[in-house]
C-alpha positions, 0 to 999 in steps of 0.5 A: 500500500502506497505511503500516504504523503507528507503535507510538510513537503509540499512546495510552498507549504511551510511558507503559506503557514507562516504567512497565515500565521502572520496576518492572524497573530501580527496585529495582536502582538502589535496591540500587546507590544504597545500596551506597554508603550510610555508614549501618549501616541499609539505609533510612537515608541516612548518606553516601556511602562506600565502606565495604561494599564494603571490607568485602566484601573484608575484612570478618568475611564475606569469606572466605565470599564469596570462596570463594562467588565462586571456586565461582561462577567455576568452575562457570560457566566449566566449565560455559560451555565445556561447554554452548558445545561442545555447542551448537555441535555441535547446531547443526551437525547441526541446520543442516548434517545436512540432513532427518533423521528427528526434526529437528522433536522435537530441536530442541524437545528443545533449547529446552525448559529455556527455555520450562519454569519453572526451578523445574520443573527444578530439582525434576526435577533433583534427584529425577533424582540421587537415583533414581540415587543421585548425591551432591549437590556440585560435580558435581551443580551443574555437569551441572544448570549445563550442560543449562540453559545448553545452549539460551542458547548454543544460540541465538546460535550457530545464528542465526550459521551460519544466516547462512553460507552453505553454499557456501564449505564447498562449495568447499572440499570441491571443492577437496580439503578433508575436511568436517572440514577445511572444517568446521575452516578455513571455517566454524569461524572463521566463526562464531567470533563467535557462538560466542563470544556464546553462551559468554558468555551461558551463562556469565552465566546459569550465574554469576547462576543460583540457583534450580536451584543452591540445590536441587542444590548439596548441605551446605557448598557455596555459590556467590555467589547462595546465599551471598547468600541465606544472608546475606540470611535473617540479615537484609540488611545494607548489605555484600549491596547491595554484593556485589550491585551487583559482581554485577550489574555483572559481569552487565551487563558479559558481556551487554553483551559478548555482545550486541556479540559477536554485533553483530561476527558480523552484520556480518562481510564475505563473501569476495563483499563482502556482510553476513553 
């Protein structure tokens, strides 16, 4: 049988991956490298400090940001909590109901904010609560934070109890359990890892989301993203590559952790010995 062939050395590969590479992570480490410029001006290099970073903590705008950022936090982690809860529950009935009629259209149903343009959702969302006269607010960002972020944590929890096997919740019911008892003893903990992945990167992605929070969120209410926005059409300031970067590194930390997450969950030992 024929060698599969390295992908590595095909002419120009190693090039075109740097070039990606480049146009996707250059403009980040530009913003990082002048969040700790001493200069006013976002071109000129003055020094290094520590300045805007102060200044985002106590500066003239700080208690913008900090309310933005409590907003942020609290929208993400009732919406994470939410979104993980149903996409546990989908993916029980999805992977545990057995056949059902509509298997096939529920599971699209379920990926579907991930295929169309966020913006797309965000127009549909907001004509949604004006048809039902729902007010814009805290509640109109966190059901649209919710149903977006439902397949994220969909996912990672689906792919980690397609690696359970169905016998041990077999044998628990054999062994006089309910399946809500060998749903709850067996195979909760089970796919506890992945369950826990799918909770951060629904958080992360409600946290860093804006495109559908900046058409739903209502007058007065800012979250982070917004706020920087906001900041940024008065100009940008060396403070927002500040903020930004303390963003950006809180969103590479939850992705991090998710990532190893669900790394744990893949490795976990069977009671037989064998890799889930």
């Amino acid at each position: 049988m024929a060698a599969k062939p390295d992908l590595k050395r095909f002419p120009g590969f190693f090039a075109l991956t740097l070039l990606c590479l480049f146009l996707l992570y250059a403009p980040l480490v530009i913003v990082m490298i002048y969040s700790f410029n001493d200069s006013q001006s976002i071109t000129i290099w003055g020094g290094t400090s520590l300045r805007w970073y102060g200044d985002v903590f106590w500066g003239p705008e700080a208690d913008k940001f900090k309310q933005a950022a409590i907003n942020s936090l609290a929208i993400a982690t009732a919406a994470a909590i939410a979104a993980t809860t149903i996409a546990t529950m989908s993916a029980t009935a999805m992977l545990r109901a057995g056949h059902f009629r509509g298997k096939g259209a529920s599971f699209a149903l379920i990926n579907l904010p991930l295929m169309v343009p966020e913006i797309v959702t965000a127009v549909a969302t907001l004509i949604f609560f004006s048809a039902i006269g729902f007010t814009t607010g805290y509640a109109t960002i966190l059901i649209a934070h919710i149903v977006f972020c439902i397949p994220f944590a969909y996912l990672p929890i689906a792919a980690r109890m397609e690696g359970v096997e169905e016998v041990y919740e077999q044998a628990a019911q054999d062994l006089y359990a309910t399946r809500w008892e060998a749903f709850r003893l067996i195979l909760l903990p089970l796919m506890a890892p992945g369950i826990l992945s799918g909770f951060l990167l629904a958080f992360i992605i409600s946290l860093d989301d804006f495109i559908i929070t900046n058409f739903v969120k209502g007058a007065g209410i800012e979250t982070l993203p917004t706020a920087i926005f906001g900041a940024v059409k008065q100009g940008i300031k060396p403070n927002i590559m500040a903020i930004s970067t303390l963003l950006l590194g809180v969103s590479i930390l939850f992705v991090t952790l998710s990532y190893f997450a669900g790394r744990i969950g893949q490795k976990t030992k069977t009671p037989t010995g064998e890799t889930t």
